[in-house]
N, C-alpha and C positions, 0 to 999 in steps of 0.2 A: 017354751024354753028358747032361749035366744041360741041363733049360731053364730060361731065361733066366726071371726072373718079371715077370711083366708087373705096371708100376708103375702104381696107379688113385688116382683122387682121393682116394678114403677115406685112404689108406697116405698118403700127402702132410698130408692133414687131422690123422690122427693125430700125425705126425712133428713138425707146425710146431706142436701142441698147441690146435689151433683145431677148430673144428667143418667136417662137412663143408659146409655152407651157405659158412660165411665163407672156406672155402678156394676155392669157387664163384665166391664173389666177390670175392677176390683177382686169381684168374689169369684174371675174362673182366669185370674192370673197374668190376664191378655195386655195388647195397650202398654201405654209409655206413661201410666200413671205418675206422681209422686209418694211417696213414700208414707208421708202424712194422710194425703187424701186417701188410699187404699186401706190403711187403718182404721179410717173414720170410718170407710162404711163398712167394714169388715164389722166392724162394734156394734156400728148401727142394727145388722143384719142379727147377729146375737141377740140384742137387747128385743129384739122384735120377734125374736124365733121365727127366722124366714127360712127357710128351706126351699133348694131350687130343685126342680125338676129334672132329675136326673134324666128320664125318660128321653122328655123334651130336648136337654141337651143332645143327646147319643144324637137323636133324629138331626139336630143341628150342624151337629162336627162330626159322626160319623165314629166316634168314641165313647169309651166309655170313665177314662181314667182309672183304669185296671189294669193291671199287670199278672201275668202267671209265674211261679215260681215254681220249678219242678226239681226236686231233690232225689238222691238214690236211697236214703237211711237216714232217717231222724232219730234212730240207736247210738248213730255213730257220733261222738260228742264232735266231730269237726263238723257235724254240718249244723246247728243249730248256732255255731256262731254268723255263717253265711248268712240263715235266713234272718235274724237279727240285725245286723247290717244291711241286707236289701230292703228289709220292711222299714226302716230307718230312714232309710236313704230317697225310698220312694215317698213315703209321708211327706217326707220334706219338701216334694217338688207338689205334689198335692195328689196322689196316686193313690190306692188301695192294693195288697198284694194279696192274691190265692195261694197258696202254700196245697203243694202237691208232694205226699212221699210214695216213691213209686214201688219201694220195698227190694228193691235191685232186681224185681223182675221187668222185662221187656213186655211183657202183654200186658199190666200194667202202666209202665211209663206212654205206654204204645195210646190209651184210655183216657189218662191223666190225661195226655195233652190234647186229643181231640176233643174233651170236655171242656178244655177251658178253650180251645178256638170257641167252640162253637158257644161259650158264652160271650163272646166276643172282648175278649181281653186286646187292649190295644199292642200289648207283646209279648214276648216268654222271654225269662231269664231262666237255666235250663243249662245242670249238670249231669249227662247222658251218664247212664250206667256204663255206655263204654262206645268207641267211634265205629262200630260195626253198627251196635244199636240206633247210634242217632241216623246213620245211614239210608236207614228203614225206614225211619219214620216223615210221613207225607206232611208239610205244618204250614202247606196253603197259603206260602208267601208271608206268612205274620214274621213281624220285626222279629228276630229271635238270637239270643247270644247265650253262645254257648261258654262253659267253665269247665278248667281244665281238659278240654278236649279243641282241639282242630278240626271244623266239620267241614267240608265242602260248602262253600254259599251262604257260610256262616259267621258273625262276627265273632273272637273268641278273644277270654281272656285267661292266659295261664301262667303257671310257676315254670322256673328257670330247672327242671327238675335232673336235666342231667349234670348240672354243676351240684343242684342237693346232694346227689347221691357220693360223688367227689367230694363233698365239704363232711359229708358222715361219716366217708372212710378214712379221713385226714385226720380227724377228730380221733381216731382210734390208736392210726399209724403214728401220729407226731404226739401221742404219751406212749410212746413203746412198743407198742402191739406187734406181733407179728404172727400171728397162728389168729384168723380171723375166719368166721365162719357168720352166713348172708340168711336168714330166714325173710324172704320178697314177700308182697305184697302181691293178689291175682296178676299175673300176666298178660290179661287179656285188654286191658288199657295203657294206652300208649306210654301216658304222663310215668305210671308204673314202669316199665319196662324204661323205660328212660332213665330215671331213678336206680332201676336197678343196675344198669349198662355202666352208670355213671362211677358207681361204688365196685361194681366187680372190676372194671379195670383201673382203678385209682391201689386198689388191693393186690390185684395182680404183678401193678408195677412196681411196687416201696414192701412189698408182702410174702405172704400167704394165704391162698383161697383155702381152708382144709373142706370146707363141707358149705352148700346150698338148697334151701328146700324151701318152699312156696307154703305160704298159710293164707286164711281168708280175714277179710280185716274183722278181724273178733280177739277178746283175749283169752278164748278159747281155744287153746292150739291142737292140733290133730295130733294124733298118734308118733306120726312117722317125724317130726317137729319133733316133742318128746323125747324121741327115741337117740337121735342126735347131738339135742344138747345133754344128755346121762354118759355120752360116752365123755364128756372132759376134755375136749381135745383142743379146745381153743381158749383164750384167754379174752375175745371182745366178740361183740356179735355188732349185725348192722340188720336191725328191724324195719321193713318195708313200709310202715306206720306205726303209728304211738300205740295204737290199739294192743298191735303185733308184740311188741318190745313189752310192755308192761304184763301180758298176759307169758311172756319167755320169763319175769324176773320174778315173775309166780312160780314159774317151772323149776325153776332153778332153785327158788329157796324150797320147795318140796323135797328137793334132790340134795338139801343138805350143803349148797352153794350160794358162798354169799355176792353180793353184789352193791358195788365193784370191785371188793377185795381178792373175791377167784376169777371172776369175769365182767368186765364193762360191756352195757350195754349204749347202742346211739337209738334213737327211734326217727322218725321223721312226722313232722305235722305241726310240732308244738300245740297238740290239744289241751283246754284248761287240765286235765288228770294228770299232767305232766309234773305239772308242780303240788300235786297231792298224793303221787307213788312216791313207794318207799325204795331205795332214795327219791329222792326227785332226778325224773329223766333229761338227761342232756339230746338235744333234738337237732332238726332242723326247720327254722320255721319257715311254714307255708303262709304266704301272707293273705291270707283270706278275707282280712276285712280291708284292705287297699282292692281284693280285684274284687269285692262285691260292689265296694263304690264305683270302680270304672267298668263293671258289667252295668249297674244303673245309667251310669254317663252315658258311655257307648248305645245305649239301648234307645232312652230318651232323644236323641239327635237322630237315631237309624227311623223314629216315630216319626219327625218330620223332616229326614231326608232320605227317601225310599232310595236314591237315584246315588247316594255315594257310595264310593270304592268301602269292600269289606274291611274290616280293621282286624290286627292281629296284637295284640298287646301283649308280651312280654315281662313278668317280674322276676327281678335277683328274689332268690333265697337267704339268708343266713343262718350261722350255725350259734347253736344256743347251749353257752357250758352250764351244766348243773353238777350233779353229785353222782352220777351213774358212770364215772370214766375218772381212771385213776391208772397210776404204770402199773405194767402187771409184776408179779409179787414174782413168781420164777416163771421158769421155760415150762410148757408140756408136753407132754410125751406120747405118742403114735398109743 
């Protein structure tokens, strides 16, 4: 039985009529090729079934063309837009991504990430359950840029979140609202608590705060949630996330209250379910697939510029009208 001959760079080099160098630099990106010629032997390398030694590489550059990606909840439909746009995004530049869900626990996320060090991912892309948690965690110099959080020593990129929570509660006030009541999002993340900061004094000022209470991003609301919105007393609510909001307008049509004819709801996130709740939720969108692209940029450059200043990037929010917000029909009552 004959064997097979094993296909090497030179053989590819020779064939597309280029040098071995340029053939080098074709298939790993490198080089000031032309456009035309990196095609060619991109084809060539196809047509041949050459496959390079990954191994070999790493030993070379000291990489691997990997990236990690560490999420809190792939339940929660905003984070599968992220991981889509960074697996996306990283392809594109010639990368592979590990997808990590750390399940919103800390001893987990804690695991996740020294797994993928130590497979030697050339960096982390890495949305901490919360800025105490990234804190903790030891990540041995690797490029790492974090989302929606501010870490010490970290590149990050976030939403504009205390103007959201202001543009949520605007949304309520300027169709009439005045008897407004805030079911937040966990507190214990900053973005969160920003968001909420933003909307209770935007409410405070043009308002009425009647009633605030804390749910976990589910649309399963607790008890004490529940219990709040059956008393009736307000006419708009401001949802900490989309989650939060659509899982209240559950509540509410149980409670024999429609929406938004006795009570408008805002949510924040603009998760796809937005526009598949009944009504369709008016939100505030979080622009996730802009910072997934510039968590990739930012990340790629920090790869081969260990020595520059950290970056903090910034995005506006906007507010998104749908059919969950309408003037309220009368006054209510204590």
């Amino acid at each position: 039985m004959l064997k097979k001959q094993k296909i090497t760079l030179k053989y590819v080099a020779e064939t597309a009529g280029v040098s071995l160098a340029s053939a080098s630099y074709a298939l790993n990106g490198g080089g000031s090729l032309g456009r035309e010629t990196r095609e060619r032997v991109i084809a060539v390398a196809q047509q041949l079934g050459y496959s390079p030694n990954q191994a070999a590489k790493t030993m070379r550059t000291g990489r691997t063309s990997t990236i990690g990606l560490v999420v809190p909840d792939l339940t929660n439909p905003f984070f599968p837009q992220l991981v889509q746009t960074v697996i996306c995004a990283l392809g594109e530049a010639g990368y592979e991504t590990f997808v990590t869900n750390t399940l919103g626990v800390k001893e987990v996320e804690n695991r996740s990430i020294q797994t993928l060090i130590q497979l030697g991912v050339d960096g982390l892309i890495w949305f901490p359950i919360s800025e105490a948690s990234a804190t903790e965690i030891e990540l041995h110099g690797k490029p790492t840029v974090a989302i929606d959080r501010f870490v010490p020593g970290l590149d990050g990129v976030v939403a504009d979140c205390y103007m959201g929570g202001r543009l949520a509660a605007a949304m309520l006030i300027e169709k009439g609202h005045q008897r407004i009541g805030m079911i937040n999002a966990p507190s214990e993340v900053l973005s969160v608590r920003q968001r909420t900061m933003g909307a209770r004094e935007y409410v405070e000022e043009h308002g009425q705060l009647v009633w605030e209470v804390e749910a976990s991003f589910n649309p399963d609301l607790d008890s004490d949630v529940i219990k709040v919105l059956a008393e009736k007393r307000v006419t708009g609510i401001i949802a900490g996330a989309d989650v939060i909001a659509i899982g209240a307008i559950r509540v509410l049509r149980s409670l024999s209250m429609s929406v938004p004819e006795d009570v408008s709801v805002v949510g924040f996130d603009n998760i796809p379910w937005c526009e598949l709740s009944s009504p369709p939720l008016s939100t505030i969108s979080f622009p996730i697939h802009e910072i997934g692209l510039e968590a990739v940029k930012i990340l790629l450059n920090r790869i081969d510029n260990a020595a520059e200043p950290h970056k903090r990037v910034v995005f506006d929010v906007e507010p998104i009208h749908r059919d969950s917000i309408v003037p309220p029909k009368n006054m209510c009552h204590d």
